[in-house]
FIKOLZA-1660 file (N, C-alpha, C; in steps of 0.1 Angstrom, whole numbers, plus 5000, padded with zeros to 4 digits):
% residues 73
   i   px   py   pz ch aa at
   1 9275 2654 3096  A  X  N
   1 9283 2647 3087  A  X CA
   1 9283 2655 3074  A  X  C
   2 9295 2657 3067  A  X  N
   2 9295 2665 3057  A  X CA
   2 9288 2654 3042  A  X  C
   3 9286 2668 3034  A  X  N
   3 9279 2661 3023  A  X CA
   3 9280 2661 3011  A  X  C
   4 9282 2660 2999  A  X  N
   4 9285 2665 2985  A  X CA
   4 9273 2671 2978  A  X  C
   5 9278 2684 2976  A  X  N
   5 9269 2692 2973  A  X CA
   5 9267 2692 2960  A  X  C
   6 9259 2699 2955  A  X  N
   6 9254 2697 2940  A  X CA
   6 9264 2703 2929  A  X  C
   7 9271 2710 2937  A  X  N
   7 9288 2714 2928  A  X CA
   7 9296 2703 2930  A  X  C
   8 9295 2693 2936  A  X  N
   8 9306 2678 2941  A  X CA
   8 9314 2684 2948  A  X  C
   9 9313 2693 2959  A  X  N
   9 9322 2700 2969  A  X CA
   9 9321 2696 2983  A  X  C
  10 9326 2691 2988  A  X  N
  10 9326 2688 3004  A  X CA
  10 9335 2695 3016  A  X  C
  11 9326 2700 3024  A  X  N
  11 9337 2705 3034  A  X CA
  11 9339 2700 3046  A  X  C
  12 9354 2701 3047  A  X  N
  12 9358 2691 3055  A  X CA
  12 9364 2697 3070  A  X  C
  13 9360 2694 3079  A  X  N
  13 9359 2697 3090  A  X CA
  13 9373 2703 3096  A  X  C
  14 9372 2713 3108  A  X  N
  14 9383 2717 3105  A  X CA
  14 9394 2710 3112  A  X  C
  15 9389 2708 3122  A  X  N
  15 9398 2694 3133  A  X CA
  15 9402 2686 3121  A  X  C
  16 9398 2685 3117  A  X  N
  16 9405 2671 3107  A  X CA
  16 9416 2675 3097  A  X  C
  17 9414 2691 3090  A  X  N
  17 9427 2695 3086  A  X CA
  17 9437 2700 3092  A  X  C
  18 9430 2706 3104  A  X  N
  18 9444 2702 3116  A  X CA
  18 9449 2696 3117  A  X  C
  19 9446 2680 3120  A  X  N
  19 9450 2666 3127  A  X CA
  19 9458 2666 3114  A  X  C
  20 9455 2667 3097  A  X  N
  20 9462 2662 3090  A  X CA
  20 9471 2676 3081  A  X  C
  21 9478 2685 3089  A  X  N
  21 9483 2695 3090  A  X CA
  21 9482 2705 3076  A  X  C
  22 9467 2707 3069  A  X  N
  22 9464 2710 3060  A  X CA
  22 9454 2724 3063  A  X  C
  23 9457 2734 3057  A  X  N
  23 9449 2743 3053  A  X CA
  23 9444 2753 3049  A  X  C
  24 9436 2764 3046  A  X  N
  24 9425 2767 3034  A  X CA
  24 9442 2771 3022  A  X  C
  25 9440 2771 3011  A  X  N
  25 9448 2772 2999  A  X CA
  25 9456 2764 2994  A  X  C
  26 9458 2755 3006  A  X  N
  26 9468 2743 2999  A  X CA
  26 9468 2735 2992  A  X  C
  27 9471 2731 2982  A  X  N
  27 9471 2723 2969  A  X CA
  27 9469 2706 2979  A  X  C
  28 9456 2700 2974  A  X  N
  28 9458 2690 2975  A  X CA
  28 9456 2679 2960  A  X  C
  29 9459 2664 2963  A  X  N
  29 9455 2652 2951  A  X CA
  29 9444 2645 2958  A  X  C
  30 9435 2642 2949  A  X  N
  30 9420 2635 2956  A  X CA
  30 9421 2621 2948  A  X  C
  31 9424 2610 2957  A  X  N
  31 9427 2596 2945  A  X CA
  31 9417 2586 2951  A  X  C
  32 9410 2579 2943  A  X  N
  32 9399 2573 2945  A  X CA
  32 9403 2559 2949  A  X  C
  33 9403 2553 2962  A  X  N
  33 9410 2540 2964  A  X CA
  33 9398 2526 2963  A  X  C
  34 9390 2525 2968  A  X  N
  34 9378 2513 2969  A  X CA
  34 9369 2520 2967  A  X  C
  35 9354 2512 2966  A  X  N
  35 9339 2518 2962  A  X CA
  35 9338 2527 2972  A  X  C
  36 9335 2539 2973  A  X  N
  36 9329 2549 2983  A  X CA
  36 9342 2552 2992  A  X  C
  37 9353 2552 2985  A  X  N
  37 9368 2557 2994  A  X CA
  37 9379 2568 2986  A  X  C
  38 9377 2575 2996  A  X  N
  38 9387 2587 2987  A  X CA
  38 9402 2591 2995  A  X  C
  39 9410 2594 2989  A  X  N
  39 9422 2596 2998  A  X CA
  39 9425 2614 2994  A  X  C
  40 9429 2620 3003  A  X  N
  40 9430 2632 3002  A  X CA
  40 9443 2637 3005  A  X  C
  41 9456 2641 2999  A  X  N
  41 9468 2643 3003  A  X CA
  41 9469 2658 2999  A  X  C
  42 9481 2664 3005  A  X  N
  42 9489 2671 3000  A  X CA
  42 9495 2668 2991  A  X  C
  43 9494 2682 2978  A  X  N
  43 9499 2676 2967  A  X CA
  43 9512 2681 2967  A  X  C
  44 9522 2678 2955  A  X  N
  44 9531 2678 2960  A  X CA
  44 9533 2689 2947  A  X  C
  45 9550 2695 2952  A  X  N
  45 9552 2709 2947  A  X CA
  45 9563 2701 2939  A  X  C
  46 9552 2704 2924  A  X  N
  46 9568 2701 2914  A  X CA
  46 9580 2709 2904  A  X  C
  47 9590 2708 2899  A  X  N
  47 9597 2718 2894  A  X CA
  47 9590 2726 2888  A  X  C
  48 9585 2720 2879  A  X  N
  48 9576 2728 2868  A  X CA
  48 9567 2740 2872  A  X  C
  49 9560 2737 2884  A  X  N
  49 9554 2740 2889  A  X CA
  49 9558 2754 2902  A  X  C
  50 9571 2750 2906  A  X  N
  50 9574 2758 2911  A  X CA
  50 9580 2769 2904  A  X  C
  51 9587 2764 2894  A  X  N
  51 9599 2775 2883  A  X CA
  51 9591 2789 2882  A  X  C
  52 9596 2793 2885  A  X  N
  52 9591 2811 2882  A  X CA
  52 9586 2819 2893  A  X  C
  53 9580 2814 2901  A  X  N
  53 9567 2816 2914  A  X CA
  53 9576 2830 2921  A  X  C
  54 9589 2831 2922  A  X  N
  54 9590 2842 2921  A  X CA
  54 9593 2851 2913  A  X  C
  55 9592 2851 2899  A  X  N
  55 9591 2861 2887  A  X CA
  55 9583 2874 2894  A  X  C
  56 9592 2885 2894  A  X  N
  56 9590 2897 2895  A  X CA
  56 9592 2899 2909  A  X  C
  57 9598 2894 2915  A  X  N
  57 9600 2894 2933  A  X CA
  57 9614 2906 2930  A  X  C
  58 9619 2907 2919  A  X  N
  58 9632 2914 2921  A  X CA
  58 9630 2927 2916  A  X  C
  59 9638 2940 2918  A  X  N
  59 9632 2952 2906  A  X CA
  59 9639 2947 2895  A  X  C
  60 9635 2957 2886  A  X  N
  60 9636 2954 2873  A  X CA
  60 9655 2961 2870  A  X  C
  61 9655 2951 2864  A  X  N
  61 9670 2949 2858  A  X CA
  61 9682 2940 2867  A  X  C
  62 9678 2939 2883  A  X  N
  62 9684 2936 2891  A  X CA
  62 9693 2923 2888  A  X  C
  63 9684 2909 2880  A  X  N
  63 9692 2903 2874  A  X CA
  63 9706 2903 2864  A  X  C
  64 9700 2912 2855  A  X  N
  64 9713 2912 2843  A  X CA
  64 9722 2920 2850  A  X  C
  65 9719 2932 2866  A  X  N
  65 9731 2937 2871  A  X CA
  65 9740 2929 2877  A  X  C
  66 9736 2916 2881  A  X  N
  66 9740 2907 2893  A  X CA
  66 9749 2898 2880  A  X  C
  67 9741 2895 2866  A  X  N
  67 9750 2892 2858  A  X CA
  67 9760 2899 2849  A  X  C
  68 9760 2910 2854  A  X  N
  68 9774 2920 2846  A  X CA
  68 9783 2918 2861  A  X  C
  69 9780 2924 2866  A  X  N
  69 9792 2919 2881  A  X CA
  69 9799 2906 2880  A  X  C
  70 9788 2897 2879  A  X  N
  70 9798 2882 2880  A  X CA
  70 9808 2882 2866  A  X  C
  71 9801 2889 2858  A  X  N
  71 9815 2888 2845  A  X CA
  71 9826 2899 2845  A  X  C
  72 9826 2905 2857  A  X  N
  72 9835 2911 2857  A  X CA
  72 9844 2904 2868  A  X  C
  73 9840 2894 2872  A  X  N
  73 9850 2890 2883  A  X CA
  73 9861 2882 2881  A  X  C
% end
């Protein structure tokens, strides 16, 4: 039985993030429901959060080329 360690870290079995199609990196929310009950989800991916994530996926200038073409059209 897993345990909370002296960092308040628990690890969680791996069958179980299987069964709940979760694993290692993924962002979850930990919401505390009754005395001694915790709910553990996937968290969710917000704009904010996503906006940018690929900044720098392009070479450099590639954008303002893609916007001089369209104003030429």
């Amino acid at each position: 039985m897993p345990k909370i360690s002296a960092e308040n870290q628990v690890t969680i079995p791996v069958a179980v993030l299987d069964e709940a199609g979760l694993r290692a990196g993924d962002h979850v929310v930990v919401e505390a429901l009754a005395e001694g009950e915790l709910r553990i989800r996937r968290g969710e991916l917000s704009f904010e959060r996503a906006f940018g994530a690929l900044t720098g996926a392009d070479p450099p200038g590639y954008l303002e080329r893609l916007d001089r073409e369209d104003a030429e059209l």
